[in-house]
N, C-alpha and C positions, 0 to 999 in steps of 0.2 A: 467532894461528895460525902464523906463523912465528915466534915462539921458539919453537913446539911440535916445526915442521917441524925444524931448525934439532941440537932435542933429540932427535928422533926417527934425524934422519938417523946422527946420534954415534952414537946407542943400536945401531942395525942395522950401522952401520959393523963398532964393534966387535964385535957378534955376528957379522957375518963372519969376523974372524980368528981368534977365537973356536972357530968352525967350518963353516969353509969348504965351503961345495955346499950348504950346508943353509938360509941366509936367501936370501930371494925376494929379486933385484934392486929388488922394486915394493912392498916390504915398508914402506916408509916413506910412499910414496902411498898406501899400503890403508891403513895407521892411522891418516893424518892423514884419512880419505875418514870412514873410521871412527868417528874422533871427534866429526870436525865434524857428523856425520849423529846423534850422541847428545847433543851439547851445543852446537851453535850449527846450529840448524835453521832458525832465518830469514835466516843467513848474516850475519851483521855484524862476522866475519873476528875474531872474539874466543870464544874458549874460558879456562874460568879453569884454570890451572894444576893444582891441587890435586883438579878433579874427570876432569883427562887422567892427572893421578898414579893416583886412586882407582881408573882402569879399565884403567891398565895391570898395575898392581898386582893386579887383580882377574883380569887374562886372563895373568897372568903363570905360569911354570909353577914356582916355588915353592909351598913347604908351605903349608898353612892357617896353620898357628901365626904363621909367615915373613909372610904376609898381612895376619893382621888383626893382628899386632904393627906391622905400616908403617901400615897403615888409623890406630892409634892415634898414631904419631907424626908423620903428618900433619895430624893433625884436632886433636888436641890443644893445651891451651893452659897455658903454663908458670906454675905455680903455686909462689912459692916454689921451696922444693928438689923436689916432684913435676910431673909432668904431668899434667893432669884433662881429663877430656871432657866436655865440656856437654851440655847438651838440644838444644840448638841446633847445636851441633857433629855429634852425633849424626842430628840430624835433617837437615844436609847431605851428611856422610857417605852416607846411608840414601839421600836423594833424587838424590845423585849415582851411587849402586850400579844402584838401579834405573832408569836408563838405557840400561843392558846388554841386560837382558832386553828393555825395550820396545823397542826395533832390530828385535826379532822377533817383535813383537806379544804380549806377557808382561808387559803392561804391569801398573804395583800402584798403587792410587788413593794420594790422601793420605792415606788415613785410613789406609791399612794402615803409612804411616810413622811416622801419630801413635801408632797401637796398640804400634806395635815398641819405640817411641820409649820410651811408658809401661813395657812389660815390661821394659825395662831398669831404668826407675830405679825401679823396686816395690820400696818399703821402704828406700829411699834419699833419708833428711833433707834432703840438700844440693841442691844444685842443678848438679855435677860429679862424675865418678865416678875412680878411678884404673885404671890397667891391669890391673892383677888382675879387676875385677867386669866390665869393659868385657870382655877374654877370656872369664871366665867368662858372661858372655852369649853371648857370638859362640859357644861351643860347645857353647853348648843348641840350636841351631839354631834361630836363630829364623826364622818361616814367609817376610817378610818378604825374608830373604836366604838360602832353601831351596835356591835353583838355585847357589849359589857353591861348595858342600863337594859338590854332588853333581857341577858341573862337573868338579871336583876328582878325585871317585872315577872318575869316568869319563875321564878321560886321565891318572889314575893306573896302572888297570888296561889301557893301551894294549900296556904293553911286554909284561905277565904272558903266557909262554906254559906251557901244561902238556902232560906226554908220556904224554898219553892221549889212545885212541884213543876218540870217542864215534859208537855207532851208530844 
């Protein structure tokens, strides 16, 4: 928790100079309050790194693409000259994502991890997938990680204003 805090503090720092008047002074206690409340709920002052990366990543206001392209080079594990994602990998990924939602009572059982899990690797020999099939998942939408592209559209369409009048 404090090499989180530590990371956290740098990140907001620089998002202050960045753009000044716009990061909360307390922006570094809310997401460390944040985190810990999603991945160290008995309090044992340990969060793993990769699953504070996956959720900031997640609430981050970057593209999907920009997203699940880091989702995969986080999780990933260097094969030869490719990177490939596991089942296992995937299935930490997945159980780390779904963390977010349950914060707010949106919670997804295991079994809807296993399922996701499966619909990725459907018709997939191996036992690792590469970045191509692993995207190409992530933009079928799977149910699993429904609430992510839609969080998405919706603080997309924050700034959209139109000049019409409706009555």
């Amino acid at each position: 928790v404090q090499q989180i805090s530590g990371m956290l503090m740098e990140l907001f720092q620089r998002a202050r100079l960045e753009k000044p008047g716009q990061v909360d002074p307390r922006a570094t206690e809310f997401t460390l309050s944040l985190l810990a409340a999603m991945y160290d709920r008995s309090g044992t002052g340990y969060i793993k790194t990769r699953s504070a990366a996956a959720a900031l990543i997640a609430l981050s206001g970057d593209t999907l693409l920009a997203k699940y392209r880091a989702f995969f080079q986080f999780y990933a594990v260097p094969d030869g000259k490719a990177a490939l994602i596991t089942r296992g990998a995937l299935r930490s990924l997945l159980t780390d994502l779904n963390q977010i939602p349950a914060i707010v009572g949106e919670s997804c059982t295991l079994s809807c991890v296993e399922i996701a899990t499966h619909s990725c690797f459907h018709g997939v020999p191996n036992s690792a997938i590469v970045e191509e099939k692993f995207l190409s998942w992530l933009r079928s939408e799977p149910a699993v990680l429904l609430w992510l592209p839609t969080c998405y559209r919706l603080s997309a369409t924050e700034m959209v204003s139109h000049q019409a009048r409706c009555r």
